[in-house]
N, C-alpha and C positions, 0 to 999 in steps of 0.2 A: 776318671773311673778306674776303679783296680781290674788285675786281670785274673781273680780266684775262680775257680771253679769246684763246687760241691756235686751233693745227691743230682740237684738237676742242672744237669748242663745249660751254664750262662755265655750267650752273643754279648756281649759286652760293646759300647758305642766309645772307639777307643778316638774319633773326632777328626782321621783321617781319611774316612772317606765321603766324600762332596756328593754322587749322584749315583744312585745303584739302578735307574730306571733300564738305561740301553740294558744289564744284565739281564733284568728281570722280565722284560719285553724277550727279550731271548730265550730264557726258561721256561715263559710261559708255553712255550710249544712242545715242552717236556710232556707235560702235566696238564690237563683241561682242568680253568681252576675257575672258582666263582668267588667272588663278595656278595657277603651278605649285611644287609643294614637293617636293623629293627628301629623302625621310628611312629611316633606319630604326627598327624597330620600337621599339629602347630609347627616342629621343626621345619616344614617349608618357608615358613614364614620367617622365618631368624635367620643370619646373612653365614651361619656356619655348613650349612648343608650345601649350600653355594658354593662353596670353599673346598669343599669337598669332591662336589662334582667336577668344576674347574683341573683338580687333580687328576681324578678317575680318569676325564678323557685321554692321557697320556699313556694309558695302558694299552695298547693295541692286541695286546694278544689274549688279553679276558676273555674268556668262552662266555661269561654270564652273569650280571649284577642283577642278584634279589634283591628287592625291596620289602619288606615285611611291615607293610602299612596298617595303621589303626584310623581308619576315617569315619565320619558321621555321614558321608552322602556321595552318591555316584560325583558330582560333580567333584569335589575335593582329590577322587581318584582318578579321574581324567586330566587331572591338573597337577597331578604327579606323573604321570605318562607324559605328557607335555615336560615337564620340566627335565624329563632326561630323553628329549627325542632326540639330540645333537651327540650321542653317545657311538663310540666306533664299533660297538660290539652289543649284542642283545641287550634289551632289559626288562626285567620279567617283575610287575608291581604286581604284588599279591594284599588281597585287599583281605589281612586277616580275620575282618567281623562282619563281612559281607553277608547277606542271609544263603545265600547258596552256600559256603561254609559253614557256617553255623549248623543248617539243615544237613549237610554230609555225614562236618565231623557227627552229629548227636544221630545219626542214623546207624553209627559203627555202634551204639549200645546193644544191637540187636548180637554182636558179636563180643559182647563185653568187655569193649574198652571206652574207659572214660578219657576222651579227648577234651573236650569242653575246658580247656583250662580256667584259670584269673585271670581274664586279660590283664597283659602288661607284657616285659619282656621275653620272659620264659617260655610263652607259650608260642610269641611272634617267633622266635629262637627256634623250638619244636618244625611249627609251618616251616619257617624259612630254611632249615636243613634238608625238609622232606622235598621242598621242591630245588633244592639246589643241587641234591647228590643225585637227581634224575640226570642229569649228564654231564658234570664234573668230579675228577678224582681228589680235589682239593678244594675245602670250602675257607675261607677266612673271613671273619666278622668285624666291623666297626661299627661304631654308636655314631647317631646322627649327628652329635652335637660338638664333637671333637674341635676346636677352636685354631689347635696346633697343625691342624693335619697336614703333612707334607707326603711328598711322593717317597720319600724314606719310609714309613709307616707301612704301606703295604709290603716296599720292596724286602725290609727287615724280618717281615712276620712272616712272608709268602715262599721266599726263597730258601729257608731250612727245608722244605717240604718238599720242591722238586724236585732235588737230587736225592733220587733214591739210595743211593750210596750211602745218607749222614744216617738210615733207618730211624729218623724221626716222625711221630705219628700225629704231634701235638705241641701247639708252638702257644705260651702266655706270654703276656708283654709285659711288661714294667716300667718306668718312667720318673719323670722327680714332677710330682703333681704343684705348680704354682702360679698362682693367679697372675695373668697375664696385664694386668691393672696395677697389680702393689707389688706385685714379685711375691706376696706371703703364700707362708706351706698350705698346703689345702689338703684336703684327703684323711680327714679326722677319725674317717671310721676304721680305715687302715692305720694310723698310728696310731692314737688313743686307744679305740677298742681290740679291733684283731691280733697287732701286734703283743700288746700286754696280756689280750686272754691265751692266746695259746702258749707265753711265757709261763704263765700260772699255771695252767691245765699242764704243765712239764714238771714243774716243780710236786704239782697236785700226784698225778698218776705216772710219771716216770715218764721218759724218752721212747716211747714207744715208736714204731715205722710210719704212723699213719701221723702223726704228730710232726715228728721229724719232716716227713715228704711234704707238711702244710708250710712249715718254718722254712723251707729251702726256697720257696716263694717271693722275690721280692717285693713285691705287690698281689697280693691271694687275693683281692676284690678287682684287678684290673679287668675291664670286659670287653678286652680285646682281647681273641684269640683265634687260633687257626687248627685247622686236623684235615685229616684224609680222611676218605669216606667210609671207610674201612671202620673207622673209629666212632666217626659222627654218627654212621646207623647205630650204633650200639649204645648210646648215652641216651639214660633215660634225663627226661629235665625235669628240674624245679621249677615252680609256679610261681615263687614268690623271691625276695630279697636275699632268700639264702644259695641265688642262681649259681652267682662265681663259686661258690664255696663247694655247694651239690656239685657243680660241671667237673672241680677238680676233683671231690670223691668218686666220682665217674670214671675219669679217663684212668686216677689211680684204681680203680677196679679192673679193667678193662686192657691196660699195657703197663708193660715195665720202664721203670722210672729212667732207662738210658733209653726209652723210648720221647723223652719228654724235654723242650727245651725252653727255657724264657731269654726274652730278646728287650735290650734297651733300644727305648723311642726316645729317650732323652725327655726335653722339655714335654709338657701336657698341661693341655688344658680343657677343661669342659667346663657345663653347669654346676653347678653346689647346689648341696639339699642346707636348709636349715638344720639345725638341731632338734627342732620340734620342742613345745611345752610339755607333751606328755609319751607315753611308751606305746602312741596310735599315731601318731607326728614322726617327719622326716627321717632323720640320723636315728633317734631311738628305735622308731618303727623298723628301720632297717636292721639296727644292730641287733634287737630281738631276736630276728626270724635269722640274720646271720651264726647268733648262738643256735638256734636250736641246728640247724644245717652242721655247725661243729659239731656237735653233742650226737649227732647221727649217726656223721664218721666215725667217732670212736665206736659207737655200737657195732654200727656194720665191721671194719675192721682192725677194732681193738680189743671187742667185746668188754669196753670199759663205762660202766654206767655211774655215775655222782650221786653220795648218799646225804642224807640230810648233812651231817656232819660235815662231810667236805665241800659240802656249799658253805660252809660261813668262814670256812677255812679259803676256799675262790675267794669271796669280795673281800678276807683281807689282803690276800696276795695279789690282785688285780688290778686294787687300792695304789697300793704300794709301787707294784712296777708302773702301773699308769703314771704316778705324779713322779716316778725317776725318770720316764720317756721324757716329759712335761721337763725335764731342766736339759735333759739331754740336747731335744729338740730347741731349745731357747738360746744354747752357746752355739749351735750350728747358726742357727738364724742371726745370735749377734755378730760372729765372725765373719759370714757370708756378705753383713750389711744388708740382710731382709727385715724388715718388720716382724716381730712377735705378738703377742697379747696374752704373756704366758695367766693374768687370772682367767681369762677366756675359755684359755685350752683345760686349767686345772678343774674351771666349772662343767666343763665337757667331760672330764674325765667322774668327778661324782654323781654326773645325772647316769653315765653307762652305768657305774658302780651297782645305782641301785635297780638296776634293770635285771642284773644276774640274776636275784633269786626267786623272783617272782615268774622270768622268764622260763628258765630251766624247770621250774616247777611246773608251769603250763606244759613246757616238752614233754616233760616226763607223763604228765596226768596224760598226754596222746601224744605219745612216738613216733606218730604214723603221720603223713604227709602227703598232700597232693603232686605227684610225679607224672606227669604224661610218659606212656611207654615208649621204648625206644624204635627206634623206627623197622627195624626187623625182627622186631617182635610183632608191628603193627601191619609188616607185609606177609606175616606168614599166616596172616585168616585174607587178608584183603590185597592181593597182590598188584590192584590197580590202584589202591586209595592215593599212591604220589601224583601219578595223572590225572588223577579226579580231584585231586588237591588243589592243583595247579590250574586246571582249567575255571574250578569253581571260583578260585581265588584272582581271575583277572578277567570276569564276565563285568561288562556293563551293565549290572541290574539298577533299573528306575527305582529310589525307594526315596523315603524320608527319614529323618532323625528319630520321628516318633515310633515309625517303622523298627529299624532299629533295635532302640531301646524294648521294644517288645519283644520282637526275636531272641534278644540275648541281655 
């Protein structure tokens, strides 16, 4: 790994140090800090959340692991309380589509906010902050399905945030994404799409700040990160695919960029999406709603909007830098001794292509977007809703699936 440093300040994994746990188990008495995991119910079932807890328990000084569960039936969430009763420190399963949920958050319309998200992860994200910064100074997030996870992961991401001294508010992770099976590069939506459309959109509208602050990212879709609670109450979230994207025009809203650090985890592994057959399918679906999440940021703070003309000028430059990445990525992979499948990647790269202008089109015809507000925005009509949160969300209510699906 090199040791540069840019706009955001990079922890670099320079492979000299073996085990950061005794430190961090030590820090943790700094700082009251929580993990928070957004999953659904099937991740119990698959041997990575396993893996994980297995880990976790070596944290002794955890104040608090949220869970931000999606289940179909009280049994399922009793069966996630089980599965972390052997845990040394609280654990708080908030059962995000619970009917007492569901019935809270839609009861705050009387005070006009639309909580009710999409379910998925943004909204488990929204819950899982509200109930996490009811009593820690420091929340850090991982995804259930993390394959790689080691105790380096938390200790990497967690420990910029304790010592108050480095005044960091906001910790992204970054990683070299490869399947754990073939060794091949994975993460196509960050190479193929992100990386070459914000090369464009540079080339397009100039090096603007908020462009710039995207590119200093070395992974801008990674969803692991960490903040202090200072920060977390103030980030409104997205609802949909364009979460990582929203999260970082948030915190760049919100604090200054030497407020801001990314940390190598090294190896990573998770699930993979397909590519999807159409622009309502997997990687497209995503990469859609991740463009229009770009296209915001500029609005909010570039005030740069794309005019007919300079879309067809986008898919040619998009074009172009996509299939240079495409050989880029092909001599790393041959020198490395990974496997490639550069016509794969180049057909990956024409199905995003034709996603730009159809996409952007849809942004533009509604700019506007589903956002849950930020959490102190949320406390200042309802100054109990975090404990009414929290309580609704870990009730034993008898219901059924059909139940349910009626409710919400």
């Amino acid at each position: 790994m090199d040791f540069q440093q840019g706009l955001i300040t990079t922890i670099h994994e320079y492979g000299v140090t073996r085990n950061l746990l005794k430190e961090l188990n030590k820090s943790l008495k700094k700082r009251s800090t929580s993990i928070l995991i957004p999953c659904l119910y099937e991740e119990f079932e698959r041997p990575a959340l396993k893996d994980i807890r297995e880990v976790l328990k070596d944290l002794t000084g955890l104040n608090e692991l949220v869970i931000a569960l999606s289940a179909k039936t009280v049994e399922q969430v009793n069966a996630a309380k089980s599965f972390f009763d052997s845990m040394p420190f609280p654990v708080h399963v908030q059962w995000t589509n619970s009917p007492s949920v569901i019935e809270l958050l839609k009861s705050q319309e009387k005070n006009g906010l639309e909580l009710l998200g999409t379910p998925g992860k943004g909204w488990a994200v929204w819950q899982g902050i509200g109930v996490a910064t009811r009593k820690s100074e420091v929340v850090a997030l991982f995804d259930a399905d993390i394959r790689t996870f080691s105790s380096l992961y938390p200790s990497r991401m967690i420990l910029p945030l304790l010592d108050e001294s480095y005044g960091i508010s906001y910790v992204k992770a970054f990683y070299s994404r490869l399947s754990l099976e073939t060794n091949q590069l994975q993460g196509r939506a960050t190479r193929l799409f992100v990386g070459p459309l914000l090369a464009s959109l540079e080339q397009l509208v100039g090096k603007g700040p908020f462009l710039q602050y995207l590119q200093s990212f070395r992974y801008p879709l990674a969803g692991e990160f960490a903040f202090t609670k200072d920060l977390a109450m103030n980030l409104r979230i997205p609802c949909d695919w364009g979460l990582e994207i929203g999260l970082l025009s948030e915190v760049y809203r919100n604090v200054r960029t030497s407020k801001i650090a990314q940390v190598d985890l090294g190896l990573f592994d998770h699930k993979h999406k397909n590519i999807g057959d159409s622009s309502k399918e997997g990687l497209q679906k995503m990469c859609k709603e991740i463009l229009s999440s770009v296209l915001r940021g500029l609005m909010e703070h570039q005030a740069e909007t794309l005019t007919s003309t300079q879309l067809a000028t986008l898919e040619v430059l998009y074009k172009r830098v996509g299939e240079d990445r495409v050989k880029q990525f092909g001599l790393d992979s041959a020198v490395n001794q990974i496997p490639y499948d550069r016509h794969e990647e180049e057909l990956s790269v024409q199905k995003f292509a034709k996603l730009l202008r159809p996409a952007t089109e849809d942004y533009l015809a509604c700019p506007t977007t589903q956002q849950l507000p930020s959490w102190s925005r949320v406390l200042s009509c309802e100054d109990k809703l975090q404990e009414d949160l929290a309580i609704a969300g870990s009730q034993d209510i008898k219901t059924t699936k059909k139940e349910l699906i009626k409710n919400f």
